[in-house]
C-alpha positions as CSV (number, residue, x, y, z in Angstrom):
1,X,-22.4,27.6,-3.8
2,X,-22.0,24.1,-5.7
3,X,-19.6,23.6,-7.8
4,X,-21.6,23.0,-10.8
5,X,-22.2,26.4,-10.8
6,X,-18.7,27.1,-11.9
7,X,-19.3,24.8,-15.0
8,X,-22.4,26.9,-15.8
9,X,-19.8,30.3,-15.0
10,X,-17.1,28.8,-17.3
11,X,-19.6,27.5,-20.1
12,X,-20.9,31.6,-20.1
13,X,-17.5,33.6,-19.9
14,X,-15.5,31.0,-21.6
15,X,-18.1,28.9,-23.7
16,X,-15.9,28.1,-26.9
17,X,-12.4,27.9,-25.0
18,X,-11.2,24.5,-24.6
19,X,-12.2,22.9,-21.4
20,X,-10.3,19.6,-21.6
21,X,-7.8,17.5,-23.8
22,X,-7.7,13.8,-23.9
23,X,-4.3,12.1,-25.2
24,X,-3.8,8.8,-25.3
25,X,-0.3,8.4,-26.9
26,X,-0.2,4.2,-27.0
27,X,-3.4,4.7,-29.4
28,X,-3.2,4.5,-33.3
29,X,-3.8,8.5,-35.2
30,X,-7.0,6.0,-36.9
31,X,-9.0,6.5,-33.5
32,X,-9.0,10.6,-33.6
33,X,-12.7,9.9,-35.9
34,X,-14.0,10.6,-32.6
35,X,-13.7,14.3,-32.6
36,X,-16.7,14.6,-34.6
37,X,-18.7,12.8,-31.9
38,X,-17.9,16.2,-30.0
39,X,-18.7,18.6,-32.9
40,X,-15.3,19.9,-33.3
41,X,-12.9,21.1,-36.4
42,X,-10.9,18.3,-37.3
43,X,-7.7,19.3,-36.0
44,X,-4.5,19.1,-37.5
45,X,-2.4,15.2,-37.4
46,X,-1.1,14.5,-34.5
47,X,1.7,11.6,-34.2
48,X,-1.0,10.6,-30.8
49,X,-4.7,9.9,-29.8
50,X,-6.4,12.9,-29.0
51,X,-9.0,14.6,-28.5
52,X,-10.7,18.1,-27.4
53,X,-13.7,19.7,-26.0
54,X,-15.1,23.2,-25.1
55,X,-16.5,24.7,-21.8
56,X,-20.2,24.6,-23.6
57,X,-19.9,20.9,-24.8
58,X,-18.6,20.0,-21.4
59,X,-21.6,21.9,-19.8
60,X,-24.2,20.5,-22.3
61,X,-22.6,16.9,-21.8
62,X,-23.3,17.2,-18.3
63,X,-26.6,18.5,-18.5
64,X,-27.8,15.4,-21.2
65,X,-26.6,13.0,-18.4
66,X,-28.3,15.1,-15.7
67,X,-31.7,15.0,-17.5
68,X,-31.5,11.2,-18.3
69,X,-30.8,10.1,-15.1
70,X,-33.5,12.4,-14.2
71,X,-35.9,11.0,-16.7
72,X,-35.3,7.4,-15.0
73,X,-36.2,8.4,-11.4
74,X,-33.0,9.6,-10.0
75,X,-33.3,11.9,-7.4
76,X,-31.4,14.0,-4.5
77,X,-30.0,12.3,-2.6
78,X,-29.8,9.2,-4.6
79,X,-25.8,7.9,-5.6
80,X,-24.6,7.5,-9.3
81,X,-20.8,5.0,-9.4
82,X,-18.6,5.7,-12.3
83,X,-15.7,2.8,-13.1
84,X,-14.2,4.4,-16.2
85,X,-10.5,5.1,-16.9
86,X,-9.5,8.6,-17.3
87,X,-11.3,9.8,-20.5
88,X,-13.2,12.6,-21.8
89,X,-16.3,11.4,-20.6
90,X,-15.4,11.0,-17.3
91,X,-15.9,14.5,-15.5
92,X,-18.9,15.5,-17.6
93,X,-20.3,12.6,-16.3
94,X,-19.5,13.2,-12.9
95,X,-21.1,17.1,-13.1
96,X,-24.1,15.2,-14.6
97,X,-24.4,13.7,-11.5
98,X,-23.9,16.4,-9.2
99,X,-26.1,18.9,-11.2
100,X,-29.6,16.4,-10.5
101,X,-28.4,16.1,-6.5
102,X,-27.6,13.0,-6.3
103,X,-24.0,12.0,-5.1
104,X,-21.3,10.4,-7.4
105,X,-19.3,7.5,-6.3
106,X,-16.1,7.0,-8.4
107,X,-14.5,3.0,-8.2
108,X,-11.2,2.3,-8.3
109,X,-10.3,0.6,-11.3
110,X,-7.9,-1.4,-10.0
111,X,-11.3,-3.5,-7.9
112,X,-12.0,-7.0,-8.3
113,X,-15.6,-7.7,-9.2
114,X,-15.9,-8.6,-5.7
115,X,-14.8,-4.9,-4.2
116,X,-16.8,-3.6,-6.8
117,X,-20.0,-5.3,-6.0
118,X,-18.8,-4.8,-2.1
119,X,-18.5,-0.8,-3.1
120,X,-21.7,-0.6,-4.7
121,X,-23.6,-2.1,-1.9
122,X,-21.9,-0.5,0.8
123,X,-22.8,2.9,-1.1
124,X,-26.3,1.9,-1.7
125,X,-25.7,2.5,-5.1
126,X,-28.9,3.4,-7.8
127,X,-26.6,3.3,-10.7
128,X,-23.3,2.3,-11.9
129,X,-21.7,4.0,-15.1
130,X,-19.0,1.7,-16.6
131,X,-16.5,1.3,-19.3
132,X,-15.0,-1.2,-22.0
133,X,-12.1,-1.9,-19.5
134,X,-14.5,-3.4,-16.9
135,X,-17.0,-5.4,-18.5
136,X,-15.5,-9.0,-17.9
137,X,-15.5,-7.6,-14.2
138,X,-18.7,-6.6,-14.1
139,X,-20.4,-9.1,-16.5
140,X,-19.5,-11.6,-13.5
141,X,-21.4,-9.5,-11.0
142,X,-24.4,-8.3,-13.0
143,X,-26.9,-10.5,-12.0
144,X,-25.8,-9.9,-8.2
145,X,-26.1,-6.2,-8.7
146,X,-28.8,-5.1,-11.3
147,X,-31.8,-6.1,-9.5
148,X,-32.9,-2.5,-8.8
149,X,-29.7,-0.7,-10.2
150,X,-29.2,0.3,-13.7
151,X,-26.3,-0.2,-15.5
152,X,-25.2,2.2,-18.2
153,X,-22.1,1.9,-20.7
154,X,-20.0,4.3,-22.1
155,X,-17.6,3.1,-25.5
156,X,-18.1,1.0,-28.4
157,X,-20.3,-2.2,-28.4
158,X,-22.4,-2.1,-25.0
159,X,-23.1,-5.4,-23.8
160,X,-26.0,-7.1,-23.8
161,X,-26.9,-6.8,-19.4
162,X,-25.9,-2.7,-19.7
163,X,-28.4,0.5,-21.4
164,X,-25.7,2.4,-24.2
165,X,-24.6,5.5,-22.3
166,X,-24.3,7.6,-25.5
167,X,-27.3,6.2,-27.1
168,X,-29.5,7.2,-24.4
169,X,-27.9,10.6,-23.7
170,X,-27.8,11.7,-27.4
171,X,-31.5,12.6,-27.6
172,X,-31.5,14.0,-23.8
173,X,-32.1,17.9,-23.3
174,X,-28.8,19.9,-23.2
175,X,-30.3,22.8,-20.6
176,X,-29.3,22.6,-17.0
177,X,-31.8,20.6,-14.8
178,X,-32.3,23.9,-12.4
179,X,-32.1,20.9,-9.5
180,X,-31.8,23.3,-6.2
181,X,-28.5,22.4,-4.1
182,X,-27.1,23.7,-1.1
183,X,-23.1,23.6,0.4
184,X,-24.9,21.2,3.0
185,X,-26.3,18.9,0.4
186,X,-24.3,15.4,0.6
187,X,-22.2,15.8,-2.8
188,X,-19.7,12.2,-3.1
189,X,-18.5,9.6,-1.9
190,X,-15.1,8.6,-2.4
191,X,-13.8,5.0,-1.1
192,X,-9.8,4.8,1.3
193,X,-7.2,3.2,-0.9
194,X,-7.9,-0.3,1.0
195,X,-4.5,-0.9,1.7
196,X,-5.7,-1.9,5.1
197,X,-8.3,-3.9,3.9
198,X,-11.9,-3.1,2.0
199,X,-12.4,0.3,1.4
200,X,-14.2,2.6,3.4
201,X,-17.0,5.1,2.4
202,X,-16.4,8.5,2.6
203,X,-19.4,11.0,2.5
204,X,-18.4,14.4,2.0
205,X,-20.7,17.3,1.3
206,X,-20.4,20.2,-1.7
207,X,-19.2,22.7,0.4
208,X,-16.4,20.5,1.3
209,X,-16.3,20.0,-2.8
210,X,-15.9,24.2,-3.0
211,X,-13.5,24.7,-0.7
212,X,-11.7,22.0,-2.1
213,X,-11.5,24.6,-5.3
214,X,-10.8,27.7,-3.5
215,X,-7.6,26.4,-1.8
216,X,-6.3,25.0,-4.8
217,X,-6.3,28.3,-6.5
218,X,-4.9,29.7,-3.3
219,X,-2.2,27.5,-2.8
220,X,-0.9,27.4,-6.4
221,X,-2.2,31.1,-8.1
222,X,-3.8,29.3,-11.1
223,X,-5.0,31.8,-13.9
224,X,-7.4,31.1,-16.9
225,X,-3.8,31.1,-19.0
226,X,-2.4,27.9,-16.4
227,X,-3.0,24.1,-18.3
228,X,-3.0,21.7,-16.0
229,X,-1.4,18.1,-17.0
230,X,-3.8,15.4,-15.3
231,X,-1.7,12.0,-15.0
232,X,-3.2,10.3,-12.0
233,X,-6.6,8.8,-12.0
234,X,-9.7,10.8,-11.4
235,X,-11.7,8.4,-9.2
236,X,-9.1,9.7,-6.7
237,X,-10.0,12.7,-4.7
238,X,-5.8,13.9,-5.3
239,X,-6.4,14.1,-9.4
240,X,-9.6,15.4,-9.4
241,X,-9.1,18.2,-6.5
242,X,-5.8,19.4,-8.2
243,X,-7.7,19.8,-11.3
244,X,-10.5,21.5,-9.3
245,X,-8.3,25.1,-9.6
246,X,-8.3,24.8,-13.4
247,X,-12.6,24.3,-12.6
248,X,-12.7,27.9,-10.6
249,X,-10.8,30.2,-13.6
250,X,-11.6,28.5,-16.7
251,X,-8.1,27.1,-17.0
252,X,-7.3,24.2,-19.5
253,X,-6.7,20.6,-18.4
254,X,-5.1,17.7,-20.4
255,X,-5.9,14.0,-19.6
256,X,-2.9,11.7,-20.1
257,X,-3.0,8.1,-20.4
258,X,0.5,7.2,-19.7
259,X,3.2,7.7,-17.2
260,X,6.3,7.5,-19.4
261,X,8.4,10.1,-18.8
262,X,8.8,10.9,-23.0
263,X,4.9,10.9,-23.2
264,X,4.7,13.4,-20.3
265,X,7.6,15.6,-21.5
266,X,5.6,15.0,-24.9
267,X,2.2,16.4,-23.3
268,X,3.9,19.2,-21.3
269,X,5.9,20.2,-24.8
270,X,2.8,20.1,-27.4
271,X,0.2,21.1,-25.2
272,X,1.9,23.9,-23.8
273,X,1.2,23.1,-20.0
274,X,2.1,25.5,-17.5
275,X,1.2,23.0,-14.0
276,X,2.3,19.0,-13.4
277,X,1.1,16.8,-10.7
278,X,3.3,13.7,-10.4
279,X,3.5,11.0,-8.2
280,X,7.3,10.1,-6.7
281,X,7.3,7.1,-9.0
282,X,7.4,9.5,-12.3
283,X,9.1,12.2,-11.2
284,X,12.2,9.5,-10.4
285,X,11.7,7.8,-13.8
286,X,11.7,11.1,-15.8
287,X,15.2,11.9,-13.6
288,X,16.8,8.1,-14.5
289,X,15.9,8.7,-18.0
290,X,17.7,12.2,-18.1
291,X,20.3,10.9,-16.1
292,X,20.9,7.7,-18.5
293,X,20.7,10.0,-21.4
294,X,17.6,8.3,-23.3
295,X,15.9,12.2,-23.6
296,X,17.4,15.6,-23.5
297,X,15.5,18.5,-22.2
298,X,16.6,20.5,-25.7
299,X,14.1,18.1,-27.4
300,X,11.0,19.8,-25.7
301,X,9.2,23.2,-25.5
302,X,9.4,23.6,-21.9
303,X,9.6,26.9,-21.1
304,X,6.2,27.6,-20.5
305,X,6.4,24.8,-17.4
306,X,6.1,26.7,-14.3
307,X,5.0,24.4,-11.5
308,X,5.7,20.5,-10.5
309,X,4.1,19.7,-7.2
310,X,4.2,16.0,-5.4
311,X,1.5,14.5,-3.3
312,X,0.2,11.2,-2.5
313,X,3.4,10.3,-0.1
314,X,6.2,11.1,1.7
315,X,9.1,12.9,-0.9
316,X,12.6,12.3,-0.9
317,X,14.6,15.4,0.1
318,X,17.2,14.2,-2.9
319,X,14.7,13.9,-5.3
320,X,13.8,17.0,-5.1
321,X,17.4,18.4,-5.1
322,X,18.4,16.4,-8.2
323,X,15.1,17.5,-10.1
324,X,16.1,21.3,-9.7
325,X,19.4,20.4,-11.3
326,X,17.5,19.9,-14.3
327,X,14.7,22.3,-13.7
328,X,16.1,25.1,-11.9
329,X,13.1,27.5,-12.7
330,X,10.4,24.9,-11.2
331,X,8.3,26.3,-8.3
332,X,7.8,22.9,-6.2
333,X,5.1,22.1,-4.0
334,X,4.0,18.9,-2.1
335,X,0.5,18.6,-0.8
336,X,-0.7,16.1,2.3
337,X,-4.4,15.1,2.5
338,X,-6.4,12.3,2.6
339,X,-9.8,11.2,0.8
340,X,-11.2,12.1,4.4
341,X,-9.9,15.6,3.8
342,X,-11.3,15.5,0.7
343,X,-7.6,15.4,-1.5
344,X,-4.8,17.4,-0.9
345,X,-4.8,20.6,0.4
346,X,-5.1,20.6,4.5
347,X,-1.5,20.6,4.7
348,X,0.8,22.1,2.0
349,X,4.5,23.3,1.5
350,X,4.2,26.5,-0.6
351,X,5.9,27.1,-3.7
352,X,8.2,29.6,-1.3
353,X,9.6,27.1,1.2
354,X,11.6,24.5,-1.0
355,X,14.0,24.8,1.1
356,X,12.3,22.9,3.6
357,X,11.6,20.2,0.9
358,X,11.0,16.6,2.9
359,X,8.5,18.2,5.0
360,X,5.0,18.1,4.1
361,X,4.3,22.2,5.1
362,X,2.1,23.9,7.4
363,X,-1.8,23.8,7.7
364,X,-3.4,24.7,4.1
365,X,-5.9,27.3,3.3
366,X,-8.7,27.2,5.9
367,X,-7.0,24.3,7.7
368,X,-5.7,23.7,11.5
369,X,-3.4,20.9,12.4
370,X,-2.6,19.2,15.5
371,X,0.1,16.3,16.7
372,X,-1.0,14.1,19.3
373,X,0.0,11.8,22.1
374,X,-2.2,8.3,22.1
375,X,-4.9,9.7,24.4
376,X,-5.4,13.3,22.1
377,X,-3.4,15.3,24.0
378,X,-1.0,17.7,21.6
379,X,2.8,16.8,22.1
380,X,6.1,19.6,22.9
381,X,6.9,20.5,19.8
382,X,10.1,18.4,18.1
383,X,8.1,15.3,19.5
384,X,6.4,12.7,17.1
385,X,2.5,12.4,17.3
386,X,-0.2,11.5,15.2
387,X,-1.4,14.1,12.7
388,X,-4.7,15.2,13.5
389,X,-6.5,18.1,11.0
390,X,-9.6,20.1,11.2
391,X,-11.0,22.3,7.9
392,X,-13.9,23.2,5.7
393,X,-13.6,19.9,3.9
394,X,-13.0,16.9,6.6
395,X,-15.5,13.9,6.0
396,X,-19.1,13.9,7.1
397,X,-18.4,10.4,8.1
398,X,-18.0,6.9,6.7
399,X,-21.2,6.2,5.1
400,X,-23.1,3.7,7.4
401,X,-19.8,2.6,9.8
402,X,-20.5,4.8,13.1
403,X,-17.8,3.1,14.9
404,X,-14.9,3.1,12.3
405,X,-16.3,7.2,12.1
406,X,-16.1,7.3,16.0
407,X,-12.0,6.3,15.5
408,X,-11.2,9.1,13.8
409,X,-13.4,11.7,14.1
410,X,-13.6,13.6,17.4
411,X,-14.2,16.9,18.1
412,X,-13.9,18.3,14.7
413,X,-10.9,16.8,14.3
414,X,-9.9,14.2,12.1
415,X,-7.4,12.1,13.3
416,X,-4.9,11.0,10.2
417,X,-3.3,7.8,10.8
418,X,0.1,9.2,9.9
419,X,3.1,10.0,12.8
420,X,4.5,13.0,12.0
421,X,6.8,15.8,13.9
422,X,6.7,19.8,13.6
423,X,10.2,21.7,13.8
424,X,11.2,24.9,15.4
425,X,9.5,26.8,12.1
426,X,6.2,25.2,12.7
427,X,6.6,22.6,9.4
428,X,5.4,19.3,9.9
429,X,7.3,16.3,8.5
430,X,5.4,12.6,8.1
431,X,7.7,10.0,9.7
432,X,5.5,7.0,9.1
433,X,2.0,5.4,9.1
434,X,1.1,4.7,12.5
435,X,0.1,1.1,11.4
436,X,3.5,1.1,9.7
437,X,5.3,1.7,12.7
438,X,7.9,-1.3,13.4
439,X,9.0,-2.0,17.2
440,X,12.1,-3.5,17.3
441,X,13.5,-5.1,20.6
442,X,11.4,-1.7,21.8
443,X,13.0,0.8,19.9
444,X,10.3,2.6,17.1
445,X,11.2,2.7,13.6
446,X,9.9,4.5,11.2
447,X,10.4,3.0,7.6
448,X,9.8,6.3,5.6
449,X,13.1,7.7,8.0
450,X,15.3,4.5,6.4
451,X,13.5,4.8,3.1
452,X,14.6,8.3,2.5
453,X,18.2,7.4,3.5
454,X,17.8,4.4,1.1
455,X,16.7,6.5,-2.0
456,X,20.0,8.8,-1.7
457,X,21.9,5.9,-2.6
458,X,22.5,5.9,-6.6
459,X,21.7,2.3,-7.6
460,X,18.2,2.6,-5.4
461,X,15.4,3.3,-8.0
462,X,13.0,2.5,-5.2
463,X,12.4,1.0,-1.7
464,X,10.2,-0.3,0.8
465,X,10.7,-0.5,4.6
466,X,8.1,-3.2,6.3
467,X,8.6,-5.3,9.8
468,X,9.1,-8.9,9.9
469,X,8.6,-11.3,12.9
470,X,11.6,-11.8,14.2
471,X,11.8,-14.3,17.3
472,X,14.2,-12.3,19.5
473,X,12.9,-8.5,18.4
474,X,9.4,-8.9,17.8
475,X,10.3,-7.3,14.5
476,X,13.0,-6.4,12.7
477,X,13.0,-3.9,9.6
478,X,13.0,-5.2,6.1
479,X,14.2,-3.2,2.9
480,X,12.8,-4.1,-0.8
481,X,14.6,-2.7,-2.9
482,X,14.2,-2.0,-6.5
483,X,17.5,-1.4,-8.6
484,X,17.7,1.4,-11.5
485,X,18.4,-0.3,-14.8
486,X,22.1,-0.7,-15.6
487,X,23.4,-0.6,-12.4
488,X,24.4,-3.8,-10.4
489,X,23.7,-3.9,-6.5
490,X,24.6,-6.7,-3.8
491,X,23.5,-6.7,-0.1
492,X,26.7,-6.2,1.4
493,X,26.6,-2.8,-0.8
494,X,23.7,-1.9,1.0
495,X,24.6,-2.8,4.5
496,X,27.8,-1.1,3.8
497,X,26.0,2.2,2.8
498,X,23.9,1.7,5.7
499,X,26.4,2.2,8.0
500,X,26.2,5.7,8.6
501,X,22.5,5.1,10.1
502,X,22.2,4.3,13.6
503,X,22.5,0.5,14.4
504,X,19.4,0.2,15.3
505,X,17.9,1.6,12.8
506,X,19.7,-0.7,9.6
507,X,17.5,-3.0,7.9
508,X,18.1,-6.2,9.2
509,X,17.2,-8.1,5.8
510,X,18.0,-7.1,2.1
511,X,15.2,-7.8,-0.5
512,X,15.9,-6.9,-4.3
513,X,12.3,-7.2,-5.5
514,X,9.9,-4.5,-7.4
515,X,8.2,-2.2,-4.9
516,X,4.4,-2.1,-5.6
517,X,2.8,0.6,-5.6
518,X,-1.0,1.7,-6.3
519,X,-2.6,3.9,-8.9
520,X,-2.1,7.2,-6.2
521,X,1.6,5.8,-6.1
522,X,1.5,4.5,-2.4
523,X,3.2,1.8,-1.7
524,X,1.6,-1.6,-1.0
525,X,2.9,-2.7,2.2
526,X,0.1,-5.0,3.4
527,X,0.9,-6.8,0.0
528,X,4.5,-7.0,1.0
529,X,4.2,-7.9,4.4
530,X,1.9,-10.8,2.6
531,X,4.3,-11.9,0.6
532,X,7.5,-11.9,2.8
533,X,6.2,-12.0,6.6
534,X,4.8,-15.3,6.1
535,X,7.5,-16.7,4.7
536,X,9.2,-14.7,7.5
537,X,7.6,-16.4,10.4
538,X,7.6,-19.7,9.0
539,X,11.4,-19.6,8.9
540,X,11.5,-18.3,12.2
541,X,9.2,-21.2,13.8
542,X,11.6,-23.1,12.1
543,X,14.6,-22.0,13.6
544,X,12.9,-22.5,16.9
């Protein structure tokens, strides 16, 4: 079944429970007026932003989006783009979608106006649903893109070349549209990260969207009495799937703008929340800022905090040691998956196998994995392959790109991109991207090995491993390195602790630089190898 028939579910068994809290804690206690926009008792002062709505405001804000775009000749079949921060609006608008058929298309909001526009066409999209954050960007474009698309605004003052979201779906109908979908109907489309250049299109249908639901709940036992904390953005399939358990048994969800770790200790504390997704990059500031002193765990009501699971990338080993030091009651999880696979999911540790932290798990719930030699053929276990999955929820295809689909998928399979190697228990462990891969004077390397050495040093707040031309080698490896605050580092420290790694496996050149990531909290390596393999080979040619 869809999954917009778990909204209608929820809205019947659970209509008046909260559905989903908004909290915005860099915003003034003035903004909270907007309750009332969402017929709700004004709650008692907060010291934040916030705001709150039910399981039948949710379902009736979906259905007064449904019927509009309905009333303006959307159809089945037909795609709906939403470029909004995380807000309250944001997945009422995306069930809207779903519920008249068509597909939604969430945009990073990181894009340019020129991926946007790139995005939009690509997706053949009918409309695009926008927010205050992105009308410089999409003023530029809006000549380029409104012939035939309409353009609809959600927040305060709606420009002049966009229709007022909230305007238009204030007098809509708030009863379901009754629009017939199957599993097989094409549901989204989700775009790659792009580190590898413009996004790809990702069709996926809503029985990939269900299952994505189902093995949430399996992998991490969420009840109707779990509240999930929601950090990272929901354009991404990793948010927005995590948060798909908390869909399937009426559980709570809280939308956080902000990744400091007070305001998420703040948010797990007020709200009472019982689940936390975080991205490497938080997990490690909330540790430093413990381990410097500037919060103490007395200060919050954490008890309630049962589970903090990691996806998105590779996980330190160490990180996860240190953070049970000061959360020894934490179940951990990671989860592996791709927008392809429709989030995280197809590959998971399970909350009973921290000790085999550093490995990403076995195939999830309704998944098969594979590693591979180059020509598809799987490798003797212990040997490194590429990571190859096949499930309920792998891509239809990229949307109108037959030969980059032909690349990946094969046989039911989809073939990951990502080297990885499967012990004597059967749990696999990423080594690297296979586009990541550096060959030095023959020998592979596989930055995420040195990276995780790297991060168990105690100055190293974060790190990067890329290849650089090298004259003699080919390549040689490359660390950026980002230092905590308050320590002091020089190179010769770090070529001293990397000593006890192999020779030819120390980084050959020490950068102390911040280590981009994105919003998913992946590191930017094209943007590094940008910055410093140019400058690289031009000092190379020199030599020469």
């Amino acid at each position: 079944m869809p999954i917009t028939e778990l909204l209608e579910k929820n809205c019947r068994l659970y209509g008046d429970d909260i559905s989903l809290v908004e909290i915005n804690p860099e915003l003034p206690e003035t903004r909270r007026v907007t309750w009332r926009e969402y017929n709700l008792i004004e709650p008692t002062p907060a010291p934040y932003y916030r705001r709150e709505i039910t399981w039948n405001v949710f379902n009736e804000k979906a259905n007064r989006f449904a019927n509009l775009l309905l009333s303006m000749g959307i159809r089945k079949g037909d795609k709906v783009a939403i470029l909004l921060m995380n807000c309250l609006e944001w997945l009422p608008i995306y069930f809207g979608i779903l519920k008249t058929g068509a597909l939604a298309v969430p945009l990073n909001f990181r894009y340019s106006s020129d991926e946007i526009s790139y995005c939009v066409k690509l997706a053949e999209v009918d409309v695009l649903v926008f927010g205050p954050e992105f009308i410089g960007r999409v003023e530029e474009i809006a000549d380029e893109i409104s012939q035939n698309r309409l353009l609809y605004f959600v927040g305060e003052g709606c420009p002049s070349f966009a229709e007022d979201y909230h305007a238009h779906t204030a007098n809509c109908s708030s009863s379901s549209p009754k629009i017939d979908i199957t599993d097989d109907d094409f549901g989204a489309i989700y775009f790659s990260s792009g580190t590898t250049g413009f996004p790809k299109a990702i069709l996926h249908t809503h029985g990939a969207l269900m299952h994505a639901c189902v093995a949430e709940q399996k992998h991490h036992g969420q009840t109707r009495n779990d509240v999930f904390l929601c950090i990272p953005p929901l354009y991404h399939t990793g948010a927005k799937m995590h948060w798909f358990g908390s869909l399937l048994t009426g559980g709570k969800a809280v939308l956080l703008k902000g990744t400091s770790p007070t305001s998420i200790l703040d948010a797990v504390s007020k709200e009472h929340c019982t689940i936390v997704w975080l991205l490497v990059p938080w997990a490690q500031d909330i540790l430093d800022a413990l381990d410097r002193g500037d919060m103490k765990l007395e200060d919050y009501d954490l008890n309630q905090w049962r589970l903090m699971h990691i996806g998105a990338q590779p996980v330190p080993p160490s990180m996860i040691k240190h953070w049970k030091s000061y959360f020894p009651n934490h179940q951990y999880d990671t989860n592996y998956g791709l927008s392809e696979s429709l989030g995280p999911g197809c590959v998971h540790l399970g909350v009973e196998n921290i000790e085999k932290a550093g490995s990403i798990g076995k195939a999830g719930y309704g998944w098969e994995t594979m590693i591979v030699d180059p020509s598809g053929s799987p490798v003797p276990q212990g040997e490194i392959g590429e990571l190859a999955v096949k499930g309920p929820a792998v891509m239809v295809c990229y949307y109108r790109d037959p030969k980059a689909t032909a690349q990946v998928l094969k046989n039911g399979w989809l073939f990951t991109g990502d080297m990885a190697v499967e012990d004597e228990d059967g749990f696999i462990t990423l080594v690297d991207r296979k586009k990541d891969v550096i060959i030095s004077g023959g020998e592979n390397l596989y930055p995420v090995q040195i990276e995780d050495f790297l991060r168990t040093y105690e100055p190293v707040h974060d790190v990067a491993v890329i290849g650089l031309p090298d004259k003699r080698l080919g390549e040689i490896a490359a660390a950026i390195i980002s230092i905590k605050p308050g320590y002091d580092c020089t190179e010769d420290e770090i070529n001293r602790f990397c000593r006890k790694l192999p020779r030819y496996k120390r980084p050959h050149k020490i950068i102390f630089a911040e280590v981009p990531r994105n919003p998913t909290g992946k590191i930017e390596k094209p943007k590094l190898r940008a910055i410093y393999g140019s400058a690289r080979l031009v000092e190379a040619q020199n030599r020469g």
